[in-house]
Structure formats: structure tokens, C-alpha cells
PLY file of the C-alpha trace (Angstrom):
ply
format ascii 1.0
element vertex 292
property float x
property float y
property float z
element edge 291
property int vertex1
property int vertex2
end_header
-34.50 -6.79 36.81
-35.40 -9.43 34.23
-34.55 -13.12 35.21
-32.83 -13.29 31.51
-30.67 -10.26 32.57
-30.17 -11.85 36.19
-28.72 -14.72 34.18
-26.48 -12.68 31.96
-24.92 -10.54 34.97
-24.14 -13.87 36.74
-23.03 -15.19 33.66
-20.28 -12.24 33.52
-19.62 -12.17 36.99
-18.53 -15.60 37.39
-16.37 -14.89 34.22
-14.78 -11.75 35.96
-15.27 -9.53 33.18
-14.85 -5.81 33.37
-17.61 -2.88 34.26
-17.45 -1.82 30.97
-18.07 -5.14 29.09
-20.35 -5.60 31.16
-22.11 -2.44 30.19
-21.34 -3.11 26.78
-22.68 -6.95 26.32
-26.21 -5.60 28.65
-26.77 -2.73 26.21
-26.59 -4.99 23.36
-28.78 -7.48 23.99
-31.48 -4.36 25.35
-31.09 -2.95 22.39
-31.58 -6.14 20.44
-34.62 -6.95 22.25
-36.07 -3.17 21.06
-34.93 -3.17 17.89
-37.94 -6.18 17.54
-39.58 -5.50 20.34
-39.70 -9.15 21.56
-37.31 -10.91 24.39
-34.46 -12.12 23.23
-34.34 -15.38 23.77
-37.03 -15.87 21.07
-34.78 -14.53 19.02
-33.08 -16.93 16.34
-30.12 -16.79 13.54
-32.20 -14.87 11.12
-33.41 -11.93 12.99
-29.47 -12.02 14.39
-28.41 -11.37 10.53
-30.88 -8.85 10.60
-29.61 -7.03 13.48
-25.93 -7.30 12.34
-26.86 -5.49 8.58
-28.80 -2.59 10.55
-25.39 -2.01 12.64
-23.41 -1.31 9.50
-26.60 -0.42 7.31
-28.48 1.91 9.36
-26.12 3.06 13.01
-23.36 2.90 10.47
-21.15 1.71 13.20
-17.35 0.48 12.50
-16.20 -2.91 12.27
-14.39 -3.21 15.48
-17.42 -1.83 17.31
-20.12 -4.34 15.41
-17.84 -7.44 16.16
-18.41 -6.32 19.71
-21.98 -6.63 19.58
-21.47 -9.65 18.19
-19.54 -11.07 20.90
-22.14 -9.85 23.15
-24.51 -11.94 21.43
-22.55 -14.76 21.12
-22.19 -14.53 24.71
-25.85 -14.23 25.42
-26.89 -17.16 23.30
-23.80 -19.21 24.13
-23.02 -18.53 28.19
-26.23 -17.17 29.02
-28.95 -19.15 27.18
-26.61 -22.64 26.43
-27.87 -22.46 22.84
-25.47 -23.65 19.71
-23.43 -20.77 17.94
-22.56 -21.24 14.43
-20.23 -18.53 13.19
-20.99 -19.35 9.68
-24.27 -17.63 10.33
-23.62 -14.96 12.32
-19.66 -13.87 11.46
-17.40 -11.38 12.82
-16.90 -8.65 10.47
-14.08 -8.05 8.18
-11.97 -5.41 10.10
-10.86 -1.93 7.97
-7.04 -1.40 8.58
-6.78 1.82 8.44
-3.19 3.69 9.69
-4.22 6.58 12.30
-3.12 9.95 11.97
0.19 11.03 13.87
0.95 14.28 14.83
4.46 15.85 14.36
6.51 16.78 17.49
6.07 20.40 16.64
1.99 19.97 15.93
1.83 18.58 19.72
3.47 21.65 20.86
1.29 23.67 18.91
-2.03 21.31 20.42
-0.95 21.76 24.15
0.23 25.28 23.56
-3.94 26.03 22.20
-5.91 24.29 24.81
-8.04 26.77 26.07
-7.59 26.57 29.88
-4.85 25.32 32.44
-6.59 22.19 33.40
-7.08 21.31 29.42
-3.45 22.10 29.14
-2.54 19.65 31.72
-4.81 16.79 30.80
-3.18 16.92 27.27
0.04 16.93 28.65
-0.73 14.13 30.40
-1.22 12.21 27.85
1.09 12.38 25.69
3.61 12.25 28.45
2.09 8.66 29.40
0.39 7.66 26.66
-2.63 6.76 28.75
-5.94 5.88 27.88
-9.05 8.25 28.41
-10.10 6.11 31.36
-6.77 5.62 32.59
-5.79 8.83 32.36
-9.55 9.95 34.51
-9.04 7.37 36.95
-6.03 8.09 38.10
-5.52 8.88 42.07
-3.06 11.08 43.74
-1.36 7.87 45.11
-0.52 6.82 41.96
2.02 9.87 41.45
5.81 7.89 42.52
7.85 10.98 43.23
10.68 8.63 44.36
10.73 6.20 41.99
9.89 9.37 38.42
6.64 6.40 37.47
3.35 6.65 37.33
1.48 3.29 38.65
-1.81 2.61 36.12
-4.18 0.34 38.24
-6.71 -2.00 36.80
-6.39 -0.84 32.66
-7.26 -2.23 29.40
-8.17 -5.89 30.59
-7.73 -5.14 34.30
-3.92 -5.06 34.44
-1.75 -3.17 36.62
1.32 -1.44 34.77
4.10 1.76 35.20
4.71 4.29 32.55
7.38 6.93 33.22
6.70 10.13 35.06
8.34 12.83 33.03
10.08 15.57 35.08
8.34 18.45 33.07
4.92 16.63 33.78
5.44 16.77 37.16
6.37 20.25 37.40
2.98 21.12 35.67
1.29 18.87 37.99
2.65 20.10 41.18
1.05 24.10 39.64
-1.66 22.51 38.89
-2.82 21.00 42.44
-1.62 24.11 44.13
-3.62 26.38 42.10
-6.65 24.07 43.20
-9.08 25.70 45.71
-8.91 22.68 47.26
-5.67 20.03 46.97
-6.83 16.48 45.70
-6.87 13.72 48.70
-8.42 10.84 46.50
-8.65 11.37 42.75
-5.84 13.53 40.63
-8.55 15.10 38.65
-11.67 15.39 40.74
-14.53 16.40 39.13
-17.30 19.38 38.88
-16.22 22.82 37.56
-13.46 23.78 40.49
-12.35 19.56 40.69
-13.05 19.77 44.05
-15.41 16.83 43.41
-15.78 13.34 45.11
-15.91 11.72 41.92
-12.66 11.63 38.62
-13.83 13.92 35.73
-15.28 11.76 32.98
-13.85 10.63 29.47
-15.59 12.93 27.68
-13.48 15.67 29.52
-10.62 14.62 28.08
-12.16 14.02 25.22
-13.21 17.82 24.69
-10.15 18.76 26.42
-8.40 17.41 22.83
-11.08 18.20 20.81
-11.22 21.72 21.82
-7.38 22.64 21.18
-7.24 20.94 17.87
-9.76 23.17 16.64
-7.94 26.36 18.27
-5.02 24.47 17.16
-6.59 24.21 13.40
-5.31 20.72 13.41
-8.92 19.33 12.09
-11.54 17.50 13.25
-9.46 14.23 13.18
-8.01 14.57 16.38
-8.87 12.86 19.67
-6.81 12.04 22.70
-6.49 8.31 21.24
-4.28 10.46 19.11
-1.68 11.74 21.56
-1.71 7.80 22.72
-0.40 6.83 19.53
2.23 9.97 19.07
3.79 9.03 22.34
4.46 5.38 21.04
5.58 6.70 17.42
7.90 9.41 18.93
9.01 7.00 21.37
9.68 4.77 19.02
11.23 7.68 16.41
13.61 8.18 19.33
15.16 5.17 19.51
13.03 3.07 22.03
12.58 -0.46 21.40
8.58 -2.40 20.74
8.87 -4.42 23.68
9.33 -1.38 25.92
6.50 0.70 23.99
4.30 -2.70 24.39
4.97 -2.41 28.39
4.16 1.14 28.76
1.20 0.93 26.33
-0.37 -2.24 27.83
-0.86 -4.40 24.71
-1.34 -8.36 25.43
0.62 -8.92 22.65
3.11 -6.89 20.39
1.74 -7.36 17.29
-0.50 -4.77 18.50
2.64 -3.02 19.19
4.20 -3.69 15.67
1.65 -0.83 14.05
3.99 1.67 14.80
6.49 0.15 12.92
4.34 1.77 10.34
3.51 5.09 11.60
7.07 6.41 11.86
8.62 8.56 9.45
11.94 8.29 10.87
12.55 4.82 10.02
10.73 4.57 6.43
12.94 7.51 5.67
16.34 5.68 6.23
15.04 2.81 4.31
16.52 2.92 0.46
13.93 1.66 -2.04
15.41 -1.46 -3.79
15.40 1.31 -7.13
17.84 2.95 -5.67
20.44 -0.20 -5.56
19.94 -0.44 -10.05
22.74 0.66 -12.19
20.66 1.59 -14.92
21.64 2.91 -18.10
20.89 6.77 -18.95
17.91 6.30 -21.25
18.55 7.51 -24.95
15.44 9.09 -26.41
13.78 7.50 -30.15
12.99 9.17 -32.50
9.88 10.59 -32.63
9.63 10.88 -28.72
0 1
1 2
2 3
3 4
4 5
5 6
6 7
7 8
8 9
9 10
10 11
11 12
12 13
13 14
14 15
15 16
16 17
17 18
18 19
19 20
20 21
21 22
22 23
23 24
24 25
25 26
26 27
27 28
28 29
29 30
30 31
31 32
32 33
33 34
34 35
35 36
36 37
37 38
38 39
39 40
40 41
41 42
42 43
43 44
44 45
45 46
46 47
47 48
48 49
49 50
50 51
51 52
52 53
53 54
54 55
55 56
56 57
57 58
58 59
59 60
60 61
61 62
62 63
63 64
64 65
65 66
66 67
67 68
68 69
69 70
70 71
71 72
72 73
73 74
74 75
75 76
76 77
77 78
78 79
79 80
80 81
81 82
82 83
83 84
84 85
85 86
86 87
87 88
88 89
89 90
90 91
91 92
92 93
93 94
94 95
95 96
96 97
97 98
98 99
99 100
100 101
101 102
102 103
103 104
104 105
105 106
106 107
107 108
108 109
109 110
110 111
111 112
112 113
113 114
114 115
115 116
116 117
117 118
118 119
119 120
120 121
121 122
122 123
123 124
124 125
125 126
126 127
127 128
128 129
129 130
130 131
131 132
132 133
133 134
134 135
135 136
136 137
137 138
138 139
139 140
140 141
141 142
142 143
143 144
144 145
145 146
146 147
147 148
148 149
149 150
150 151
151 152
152 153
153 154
154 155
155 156
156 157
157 158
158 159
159 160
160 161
161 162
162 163
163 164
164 165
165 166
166 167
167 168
168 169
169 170
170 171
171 172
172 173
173 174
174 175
175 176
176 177
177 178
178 179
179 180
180 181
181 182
182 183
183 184
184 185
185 186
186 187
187 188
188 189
189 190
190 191
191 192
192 193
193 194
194 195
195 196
196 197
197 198
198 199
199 200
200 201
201 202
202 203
203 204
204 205
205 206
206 207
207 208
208 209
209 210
210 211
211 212
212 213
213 214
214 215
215 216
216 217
217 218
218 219
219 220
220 221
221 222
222 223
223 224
224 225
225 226
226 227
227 228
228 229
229 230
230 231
231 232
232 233
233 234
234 235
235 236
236 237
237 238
238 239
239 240
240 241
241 242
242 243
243 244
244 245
245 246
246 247
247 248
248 249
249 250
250 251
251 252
252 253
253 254
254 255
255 256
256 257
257 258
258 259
259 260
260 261
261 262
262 263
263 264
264 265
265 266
266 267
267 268
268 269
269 270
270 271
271 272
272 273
273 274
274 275
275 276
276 277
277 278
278 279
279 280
280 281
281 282
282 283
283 284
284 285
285 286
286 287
287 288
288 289
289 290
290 291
């Protein structure tokens, strides 16, 4: 290990940031130092411009994910290396808004209904049911099944915080078939890994993410679909339903509920029931000219 990547770990350590930042903000800064094959911390503002245009020109990476290389840097040169940061020469990008896609109630049925396997089946399920995160939804331990209480406890999320999302009766009936069709029942993780999950170690994200990918196209839903996807049908239909933001912000995990407030815009239901102000005009009954 380097003595500037030494630095950096301590640097992130003593700031209690998460495993995955962590992995994030290290990558970053490796892959700046490759990209011109010098150390970084010869590096200046100009060949940080540089960098920034090949992430959108050339890896042709989204907004969101380049102004998380660019915290990384900012952390490197800022935390790590005490130099000045001047956001007028290296700025975050300009985010893309863009509305996701939401399924309908009867296009989930027809999702879960095409995953290709049991365990796919479940793990879809699962997700929409919660409306869990990838890693959430992986990490999740046979302890963290409340039978008493109907929750499910979600330990150490999005920005390490501890939450409970509701454990639907139907999910737990598919659960219960699930772990005793197991050749061996679960005594750590709820999904254990390797091809039987009789593993030491949770299945990965990209399980789930096939898992999704792999019905849709059964499913002939497209290729737009991901389990992000059933995340933000369960907080649409939620909402559809009658549940309120601040409850959809609790059982989502969003710091704040403006994050929350996107679904405002996602559901049908409620843009439906509101009248366009046309529809409030007397208007006359328009007489046709001649020659019209």
C-alpha cells in the first residue's frame, strides 16, 4: 500500500464513511492516477478538467455518477492532500432529471409471475414487498425476519441507518416455502449464496440484479427494467393507495422528503383526478368563417 493511499483510508476512516465510498473515492483516484500514468498528487486543476470531460466524453458515464468522482477528488485534494479546492474549476455536473419508469400493478404480476426459478421469484417479491435496495435486500439475515411484530428490521442502509419496512403476510408465506425447500435452512444470512444458498456468504447484487433482468425479458417488459424499478413501484403504489410521503420517506430511507416528493410525479392516480384549469372555461361554441 502506497503512503498516499494510507493517507486517504485514514482520511475516510476517521470520517466514518461507508465500505462502499470507500471503494468508490479509492477507485477514483487509481483510476485517475492511470488515466496519466503519474501519482496523483502531481496532479493539478487542468489535468482534473481533463479527467472530468473523458468521464462524460469517452466512459460516457451519467451525471450523478461523474459528480461522484468528483467528490472523490475533492476529497483527495481537500482531506487527503490539504490542497485549495475551487469549484469554479472543477464543478459538479448539471444533473439530468429524468422521471423513471413505473410499472403497472398488473405488469408486476406479470414480472414475478415470469421469473424463471423459485428463488428469482422470491427475490422479486421481495422487493417490491419492501421496497429495498439491492444491497439491502442481499444483506439481509434471518434475524431480521419479526414474525411477532409483521416488520422487517433493515440494518446499516443507504448512509448507515437502521430502519423497519412492513413484512407483508403473503411475503412471508413465500418465505417460509422458500427456506424449507432449502437443502439446508439459513442460520446467518436469508439468502446465502453459491448455487444451492447453502453458502457462508449473502448472494451478491448482481443476483438480484439478473434475478429482474431475467423476468422482464420473459416478461417482455424491455430492457428498461431493473430492481431499482420495483423500489420505486412500491413507493408509487403505496402512494396510489392512499399512503402518505412521510410514511413512504420512512420505509424508503430518504434523509429528506424532497427525495420523497418524486413520486408525487410518478402516480397516475393522482394526476388523473386533477382537472386541467381548461376544463373550469365557459367558452363559447366556436362559429366557423367563411372560407374555413
Amino acid at each position: 500500500m502506497t503512503q498516499l493511499r494510507k493517507m486517504m483510508l485514514e482520511e475516510l476512516e476517521r470520517r466514518n464513511y461507508s465500505q462502499s465510498t470507500v471503494r468508490a473515492y479509492v477507485r477514483t483516484i487509481r483510476d485517475l492516477a492511470r488515466y496519466f500514468n503519474r501519482p496523483p498528487d502531481q496532479l493539478g486543476p487542468d489535468q482534473l478538467r481533463q479527467y472530468q470531460a473523458y468521464l462524460f466524453r469517452e466512459c460516457k458515464l451519467a451525471a450523478s455518477t461523474v459528480n461522484q468522482r468528483t467528490a472523490a477528488l475533492r476529497f483527495f485534494f481537500v482531506a487527503t492532500l490539504k490542497k485549495a479546492w475551487t469549484i469554479a474549476e472543477t464543478p459538479y455536473p448539471r444533473k439530468t432529471f429524468r422521471l423513471p419508469k413505473i410499472l403497472s400493478v398488473e405488469q408486476v404480476s406479470k414480472l414475478i409471475d415470469a421469473a424463471p426459478t423459485r428463488f428469482y421469484r422470491i427475490v422479486l417479491m421481495a422487493i417490491y414487498a419492501t421496497g429495498l435496495r439491492r444491497a439491502e435486500l442481499a444483506h439481509l439475515k434471518v434475524t431480521d425476519i419479526d414474525r411477532e411484530r409483521m416488520v422487517i428490521h433493515v440494518k446499516g442502509g443507504k448512509g448507515r441507518k437502521d430502519r423497519d419496512v412492513m413484512l407483508s403476510p403473503k411475503l412471508l408465506d413465500e418465505l417460509q416455502s422458500y427456506l424449507g425447500g432449502l437443502r439446508k435452512e439459513p442460520e446467518l444470512w436469508l439468502f446465502p449464496g453459491n448455487r444451492w444458498h447453502t453458502g457462508e456468504m449473502p448472494i451478491t447484487t448482481k443476483v438480484v440484479w439478473s434475478a429482474c433482468r431475467q423476468a422482464a425479458t420473459r416478461a417482455g417488459l424491455g430492457d428498461e427494467i431493473h430492481p431499482h424499478t420495483l423500489r420505486h413501484c412500491f413507493a408509487t403504489h403505496l402512494l396510489e393507495s392512499g399512503a402518505d410521503l412521510r410514511t413512504i420517506q420512512l420505509l424508503l430511507g430518504h434523509r429528506d422528503l424532497e427525495e420523497t416528493t418524486l413520486y408525487l410525479h410518478l402516480s397516475n392516480a393522482r394526476m388523473s383526478a386533477t382537472a386541467s384549469p381548461l376544463d373550469k372555461l365557459k367558452l363559447a361554441a366556436f362559429l366557423a368563417q367563411d372560407g374555413e
